[in-house]
C-alpha positions as CSV (number, residue, x, y, z in Angstrom):
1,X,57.8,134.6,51.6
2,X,60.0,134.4,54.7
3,X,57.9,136.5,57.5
4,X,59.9,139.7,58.8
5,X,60.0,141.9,61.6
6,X,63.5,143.7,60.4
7,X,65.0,146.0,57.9
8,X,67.9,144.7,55.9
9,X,70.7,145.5,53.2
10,X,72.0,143.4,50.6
11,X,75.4,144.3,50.6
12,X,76.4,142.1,47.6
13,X,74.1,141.1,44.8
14,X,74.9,140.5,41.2
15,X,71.7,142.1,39.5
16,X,73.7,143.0,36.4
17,X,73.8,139.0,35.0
18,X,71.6,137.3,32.4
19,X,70.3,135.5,35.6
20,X,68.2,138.2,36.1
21,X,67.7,140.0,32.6
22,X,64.2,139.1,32.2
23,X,62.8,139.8,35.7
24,X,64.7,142.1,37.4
25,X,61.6,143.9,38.8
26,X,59.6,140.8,40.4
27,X,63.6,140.5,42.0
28,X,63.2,143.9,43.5
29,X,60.0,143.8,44.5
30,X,60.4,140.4,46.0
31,X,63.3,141.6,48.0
32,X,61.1,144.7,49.0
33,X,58.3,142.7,50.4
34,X,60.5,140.6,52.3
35,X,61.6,143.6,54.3
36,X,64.9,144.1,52.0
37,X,64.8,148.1,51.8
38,X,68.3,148.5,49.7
39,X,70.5,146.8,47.8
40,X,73.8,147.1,46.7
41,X,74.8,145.5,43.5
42,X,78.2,144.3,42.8
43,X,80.8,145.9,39.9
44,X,83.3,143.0,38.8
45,X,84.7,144.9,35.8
46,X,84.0,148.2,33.7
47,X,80.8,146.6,32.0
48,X,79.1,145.7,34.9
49,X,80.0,148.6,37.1
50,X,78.4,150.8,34.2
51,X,75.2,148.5,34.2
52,X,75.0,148.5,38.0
53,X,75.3,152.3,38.0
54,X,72.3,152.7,35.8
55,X,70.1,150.2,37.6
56,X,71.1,152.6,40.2
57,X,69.0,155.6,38.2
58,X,65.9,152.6,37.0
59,X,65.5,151.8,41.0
60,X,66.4,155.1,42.8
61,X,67.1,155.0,46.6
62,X,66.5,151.3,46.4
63,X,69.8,150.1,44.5
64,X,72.9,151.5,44.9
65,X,76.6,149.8,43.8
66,X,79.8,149.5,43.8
67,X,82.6,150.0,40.8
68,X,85.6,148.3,41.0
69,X,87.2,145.1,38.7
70,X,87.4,141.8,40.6
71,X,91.0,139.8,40.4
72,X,89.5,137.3,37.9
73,X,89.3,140.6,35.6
74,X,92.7,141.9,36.3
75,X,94.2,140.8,33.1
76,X,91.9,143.6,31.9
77,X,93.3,146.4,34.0
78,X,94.6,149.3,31.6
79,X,95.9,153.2,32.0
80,X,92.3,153.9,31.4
81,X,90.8,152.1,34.2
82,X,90.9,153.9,36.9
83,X,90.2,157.5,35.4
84,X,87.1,155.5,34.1
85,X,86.4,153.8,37.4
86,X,87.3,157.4,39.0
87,X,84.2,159.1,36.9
88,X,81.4,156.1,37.6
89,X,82.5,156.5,41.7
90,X,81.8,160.6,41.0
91,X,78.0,159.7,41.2
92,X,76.4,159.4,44.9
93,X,74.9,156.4,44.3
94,X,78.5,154.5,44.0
95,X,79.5,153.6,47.4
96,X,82.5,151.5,47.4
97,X,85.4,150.8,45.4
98,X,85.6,147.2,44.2
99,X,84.8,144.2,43.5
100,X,88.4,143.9,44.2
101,X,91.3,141.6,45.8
102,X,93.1,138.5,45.2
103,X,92.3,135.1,43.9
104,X,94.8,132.5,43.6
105,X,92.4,130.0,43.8
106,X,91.7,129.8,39.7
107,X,94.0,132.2,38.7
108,X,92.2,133.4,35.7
109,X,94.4,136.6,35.8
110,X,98.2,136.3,36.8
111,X,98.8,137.2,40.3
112,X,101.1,140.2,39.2
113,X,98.4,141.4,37.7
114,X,95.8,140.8,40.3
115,X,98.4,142.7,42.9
116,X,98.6,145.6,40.5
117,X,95.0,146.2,40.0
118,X,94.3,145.3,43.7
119,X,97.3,148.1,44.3
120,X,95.5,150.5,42.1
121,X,91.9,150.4,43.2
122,X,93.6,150.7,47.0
123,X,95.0,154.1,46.2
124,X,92.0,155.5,44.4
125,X,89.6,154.2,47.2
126,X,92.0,155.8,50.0
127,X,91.9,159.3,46.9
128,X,88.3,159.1,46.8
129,X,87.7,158.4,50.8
130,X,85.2,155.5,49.9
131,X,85.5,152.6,51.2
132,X,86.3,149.1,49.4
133,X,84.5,145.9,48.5
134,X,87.1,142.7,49.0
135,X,87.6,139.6,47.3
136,X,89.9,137.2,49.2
137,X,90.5,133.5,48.1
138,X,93.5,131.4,48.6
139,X,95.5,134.9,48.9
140,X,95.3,135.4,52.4
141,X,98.8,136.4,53.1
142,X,99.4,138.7,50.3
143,X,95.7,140.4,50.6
144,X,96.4,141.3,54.4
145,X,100.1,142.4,53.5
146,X,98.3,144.9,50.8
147,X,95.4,146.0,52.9
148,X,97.4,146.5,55.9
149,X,99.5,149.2,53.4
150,X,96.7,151.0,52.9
151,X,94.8,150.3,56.4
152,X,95.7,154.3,57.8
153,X,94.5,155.9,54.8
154,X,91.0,153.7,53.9
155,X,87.8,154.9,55.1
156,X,87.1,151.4,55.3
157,X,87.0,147.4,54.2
158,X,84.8,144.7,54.1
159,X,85.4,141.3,53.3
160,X,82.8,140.4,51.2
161,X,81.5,136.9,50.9
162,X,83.7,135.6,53.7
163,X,84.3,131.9,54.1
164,X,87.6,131.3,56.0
165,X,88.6,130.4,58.9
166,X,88.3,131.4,62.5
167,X,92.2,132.8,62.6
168,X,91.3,134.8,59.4
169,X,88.2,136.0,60.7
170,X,90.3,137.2,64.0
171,X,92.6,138.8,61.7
172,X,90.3,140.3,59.7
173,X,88.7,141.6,63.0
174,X,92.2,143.2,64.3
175,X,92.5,144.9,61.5
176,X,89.1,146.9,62.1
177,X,87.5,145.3,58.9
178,X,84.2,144.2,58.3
179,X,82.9,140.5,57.4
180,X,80.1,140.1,54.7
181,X,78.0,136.7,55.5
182,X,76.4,135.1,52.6
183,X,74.6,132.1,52.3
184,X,77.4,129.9,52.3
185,X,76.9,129.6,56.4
186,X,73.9,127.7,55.1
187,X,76.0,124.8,53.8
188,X,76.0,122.0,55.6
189,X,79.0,120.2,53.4
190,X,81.1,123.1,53.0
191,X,80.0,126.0,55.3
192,X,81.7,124.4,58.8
193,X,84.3,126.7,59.1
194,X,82.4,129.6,58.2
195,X,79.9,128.5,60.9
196,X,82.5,128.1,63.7
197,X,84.3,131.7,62.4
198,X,80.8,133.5,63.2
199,X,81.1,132.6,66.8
200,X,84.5,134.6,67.2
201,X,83.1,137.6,65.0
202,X,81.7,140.8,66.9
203,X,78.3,141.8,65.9
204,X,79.4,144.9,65.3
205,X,81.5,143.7,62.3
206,X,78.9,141.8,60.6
207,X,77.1,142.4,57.3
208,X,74.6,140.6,55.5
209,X,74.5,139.1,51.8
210,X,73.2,136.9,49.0
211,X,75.3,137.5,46.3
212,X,72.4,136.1,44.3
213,X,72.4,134.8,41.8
214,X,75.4,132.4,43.9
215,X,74.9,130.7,46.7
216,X,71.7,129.9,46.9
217,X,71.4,129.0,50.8
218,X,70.9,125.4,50.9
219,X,68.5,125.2,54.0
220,X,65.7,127.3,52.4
221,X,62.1,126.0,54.0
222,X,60.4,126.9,50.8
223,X,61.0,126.0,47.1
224,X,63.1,128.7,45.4
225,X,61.1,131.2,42.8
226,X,63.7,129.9,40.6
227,X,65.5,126.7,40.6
228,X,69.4,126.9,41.7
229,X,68.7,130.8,41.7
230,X,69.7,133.1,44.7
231,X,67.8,136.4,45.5
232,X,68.4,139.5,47.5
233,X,64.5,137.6,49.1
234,X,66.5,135.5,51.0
235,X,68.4,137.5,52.9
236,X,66.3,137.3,56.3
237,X,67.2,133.6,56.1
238,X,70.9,134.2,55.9
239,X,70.2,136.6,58.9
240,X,68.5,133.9,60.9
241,X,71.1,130.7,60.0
242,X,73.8,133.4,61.0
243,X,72.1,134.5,64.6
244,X,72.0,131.2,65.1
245,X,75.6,130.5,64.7
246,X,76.3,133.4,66.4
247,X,74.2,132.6,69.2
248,X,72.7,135.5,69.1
249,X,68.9,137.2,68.6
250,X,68.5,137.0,65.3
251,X,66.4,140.8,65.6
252,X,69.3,142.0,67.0
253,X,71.8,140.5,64.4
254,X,69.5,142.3,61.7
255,X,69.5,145.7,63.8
256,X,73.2,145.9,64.1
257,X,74.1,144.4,60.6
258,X,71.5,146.8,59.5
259,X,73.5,150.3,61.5
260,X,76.9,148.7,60.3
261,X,75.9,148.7,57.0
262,X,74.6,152.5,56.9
263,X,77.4,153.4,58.6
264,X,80.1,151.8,56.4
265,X,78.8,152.7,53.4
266,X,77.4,156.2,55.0
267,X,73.6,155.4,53.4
């Protein structure tokens, strides 16, 4: 296991999939050991944000998650969705709204349809005074226009698994959100941007992910437990290819990610 000297949260992992159906508690436990206290596990649509909210009561103190229906799911998005999103977000262990955003990139849900659920999961996240869990790809201008709506009333944003560029990190920055690293700063084909971006992010802006099962970082010393599989384990690694990007200590990088993270999500 990668040797620690730091505390860290997994903002973003996606314990609810058949990836990790028939080990879940060697995942936890691995991510324990490796000095990975809490995690927070991703809600892409009403199923999931159910079965991340009782993993929440299997693992208490250790998971918590989010609720929310990513754009890819937006298609989905009825009159009962938010009411139903409204009662899972009632329980303390929910502490965002989201996933949610734009994707243009695949389009698997019309983009009138992504902006309208995006709209909707906005208002209830400024209703509910939690903050909200982003998903941005090829959407940039439209996802800024939306947020920046919004941007007096949230409690606050992250960008989760962020992999643009430096003007959109900037942007990002102006706006007072928060930047969720995942292993992708670990790529070495596609991760160059991402790697430049870090440079011109504060440190007090930063938060750390997997998003395991994805993006399994691709600079890992040691053979993964599974093949092609992420886990919340990892995130130390992350931490350190991200210091060093950053030019920074990679302690302090996990101290500071670390406060941001309680802080944003008030945990």
């Amino acid at each position: 296991m990668i040797p620690h000297m730091s505390e860290y949260i997994d903002i973003g992992v996606n314990l609810t999939g058949s990836s990790f159906s028939n080990d879940l508690g060697h995942v936890v436990q691995r991510a324990l050991d490796a000095g990975v206290s809490q995690m927070i596990v991703t809600g892409t649509d009403m199923h999931h944000s159910q079965a991340a909210l009782e993993l929440n009561r299997t693992y208490p103190g250790i998971l918590m998650s989010t609720a929310g229906v990513h754009p890819h799911h937006a298609s989905e998005f009825d009159d009962n969705t938010i009411p139903m999103l409204r009662d899972l977000c009632a329980d303390e262990s929910v502490v965002a709204v989201g996933e949610c955003g734009l994707d243009y990139n695949r389009n698997y849900s019309k983009p009138e349809a992504q902006r309208l659920a995006f709209e909707a999961q906005l208002q209830l996240a400024c209703e509910l005074k939690l903050p909200v869990f982003l998903h941005q790809r090829d959407a940039h201008d439209d996802f800024v226009s939306m947020i920046s709506e919004y941007s007096n009333d949230l409690t606050g944003a992250v960008a989760h698994c962020f992999t643009g560029s430096v003007d959109e990190a900037l942007q990002y920055v102006a706006m007072e959100m928060y930047i969720g690293i995942t292993g992708w700063i670990c790529d070495e084909r596609r991760g160059g941007d991402l790697q430049q971006a870090v440079k011109n992010i504060p440190i007090d802006s930063i938060m750390l992910e997997t998003d395991a099962p994805y993006l399994l970082p691709r600079d890992l010393l040691q053979e993964p437990v599974h093949k092609r599989r992420n886990e919340p384990c990892y995130l130390p690694h992350i931490c350190n290819t991200t210091a060093k990007y950053m030019e920074v200590d990679r302690q302090r990088l996990a101290h500071a990610a670390l406060e941001n993270t309680r802080r944003f999500f008030a945990i």
